[in-house]
C-alpha positions in Angstrom: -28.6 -19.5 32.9 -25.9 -16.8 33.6 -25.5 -15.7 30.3 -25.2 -12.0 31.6 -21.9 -13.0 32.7 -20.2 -12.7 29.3 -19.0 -9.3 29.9 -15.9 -7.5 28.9 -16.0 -6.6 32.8 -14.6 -9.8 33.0 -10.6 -10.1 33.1 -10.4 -11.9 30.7 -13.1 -11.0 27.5 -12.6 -14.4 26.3 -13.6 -15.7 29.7 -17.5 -16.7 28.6 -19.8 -18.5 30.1 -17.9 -21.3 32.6 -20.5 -21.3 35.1 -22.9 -23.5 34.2 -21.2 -25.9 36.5 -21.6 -23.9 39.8 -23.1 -25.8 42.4 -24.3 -23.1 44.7 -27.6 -22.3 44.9 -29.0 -19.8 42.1 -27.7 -16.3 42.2 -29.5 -13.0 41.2 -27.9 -10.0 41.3 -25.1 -11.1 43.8 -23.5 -13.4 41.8 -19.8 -14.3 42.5 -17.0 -13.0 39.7 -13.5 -14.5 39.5 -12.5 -10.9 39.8 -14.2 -10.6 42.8 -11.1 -12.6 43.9 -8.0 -10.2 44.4 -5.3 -12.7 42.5 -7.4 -13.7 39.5 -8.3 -10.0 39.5 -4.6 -9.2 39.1 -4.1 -12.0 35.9 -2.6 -10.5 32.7 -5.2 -11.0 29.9 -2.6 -13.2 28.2 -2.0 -15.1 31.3 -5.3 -16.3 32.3 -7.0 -17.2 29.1 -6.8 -21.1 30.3 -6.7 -20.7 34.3 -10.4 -18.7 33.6 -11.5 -21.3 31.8 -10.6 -24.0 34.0 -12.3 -22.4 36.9 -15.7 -23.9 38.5 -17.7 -21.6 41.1 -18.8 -23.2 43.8 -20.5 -22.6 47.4 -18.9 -23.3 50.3 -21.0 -23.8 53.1 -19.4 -22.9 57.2 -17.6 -25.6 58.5 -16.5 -27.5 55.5 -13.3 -29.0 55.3 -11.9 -28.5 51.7 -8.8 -30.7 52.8 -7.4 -32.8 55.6 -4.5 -32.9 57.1 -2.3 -35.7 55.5 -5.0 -36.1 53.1 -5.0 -35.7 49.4 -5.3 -31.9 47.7 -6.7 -32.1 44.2 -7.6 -28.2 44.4 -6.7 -25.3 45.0 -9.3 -22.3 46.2 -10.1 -18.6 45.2 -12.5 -17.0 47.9 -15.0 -14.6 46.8 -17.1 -14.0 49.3 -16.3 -16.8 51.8 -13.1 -17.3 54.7 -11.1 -20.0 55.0 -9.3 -20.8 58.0 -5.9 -22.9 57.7 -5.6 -24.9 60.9 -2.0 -26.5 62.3 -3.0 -30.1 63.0 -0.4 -31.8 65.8 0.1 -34.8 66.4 -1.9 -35.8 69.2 -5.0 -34.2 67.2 -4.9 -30.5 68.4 -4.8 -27.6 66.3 -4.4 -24.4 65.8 -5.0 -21.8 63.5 -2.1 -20.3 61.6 -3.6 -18.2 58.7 -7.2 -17.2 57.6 -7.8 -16.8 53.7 -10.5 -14.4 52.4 -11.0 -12.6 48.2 -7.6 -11.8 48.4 -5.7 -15.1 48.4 -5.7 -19.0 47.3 -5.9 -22.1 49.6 -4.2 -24.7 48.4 -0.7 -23.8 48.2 1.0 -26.8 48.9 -0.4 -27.7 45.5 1.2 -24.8 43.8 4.5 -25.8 45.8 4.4 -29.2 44.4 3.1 -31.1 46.9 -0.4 -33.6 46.9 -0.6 -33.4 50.3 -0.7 -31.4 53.3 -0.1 -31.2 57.2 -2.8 -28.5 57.6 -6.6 -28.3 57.4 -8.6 -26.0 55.3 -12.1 -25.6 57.2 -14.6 -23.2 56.1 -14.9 -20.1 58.5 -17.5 -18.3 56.9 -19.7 -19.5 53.8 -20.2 -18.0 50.8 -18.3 -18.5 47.4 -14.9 -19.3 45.5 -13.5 -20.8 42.7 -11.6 -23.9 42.8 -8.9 -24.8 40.2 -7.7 -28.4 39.7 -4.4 -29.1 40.6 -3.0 -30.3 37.2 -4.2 -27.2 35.7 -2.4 -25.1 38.0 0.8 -27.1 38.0 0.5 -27.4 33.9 0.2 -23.5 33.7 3.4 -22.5 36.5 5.2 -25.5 34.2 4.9 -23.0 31.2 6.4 -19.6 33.5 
């Protein structure tokens, strides 16, 4: 189905083919890249061989929360073309926000600081796309830096 993807416009040529599992509804001629992401953009070919491989594209519709506060992380997220807002959660249930995430970031980095969980929320502010990278990957790749 998006066999046109295996370019060598990808960053990585070797990266071929890894969305078949992308659960957003079928794309035509705006479909997301990793690239399209300014950090995987930025990957080494050497370096990102197995994080490209690992990746799964998915849609991210407004106002869903990838992760709770307190609650587990098993991912961590690339934008593309959607806006994730990081919210402060207090205790007596308010929050605020203290960081919005778009193509040029990652959500998730409590994962990539060691940590399962988090005190923030990650709440979708605008739909549209990202990948999303298991945490053992990630933590298995930084392990080997």
């Amino acid at each position: 189905m998006y066999d046109d993807l295996k370019s060598s416009s990808s960053p990585c040529p070797e990266f071929v083919g890894r969305f078949a599992s992308f659960s957003g509804p079928a794309l035509h001629d705006d479909r997301p890249d990793p690239k399209d992401n300014r950090l995987l953009a930025s990957l080494t070919e050497a370096g990102c061989r197995e994080i490209l491989s690992a990746l799964e594209g998915v849609s991210l519709p407004r106002g869903l929360a990838l992760y709770e506060s307190g609650g587990p992380q098993r991912y961590v997220y690339f934008p593309t073309s959607s806006i994730v807002s990081i919210l402060c959660v207090l205790e007596n249930g308010a929050s605020t926000e203290v960081a919005v995430t778009g193509n040029e970031g990652m959500v998730g980095i409590s994962l990539f600081m060691g940590s399962e969980t988090t005190s923030n929320r990650a709440v979708v502010l605008s739909a549209g796309y990202a990948y999303r990278l298991s945490g053992a990957v990630l933590k298995k790749q930084f392990e080997h830096c």
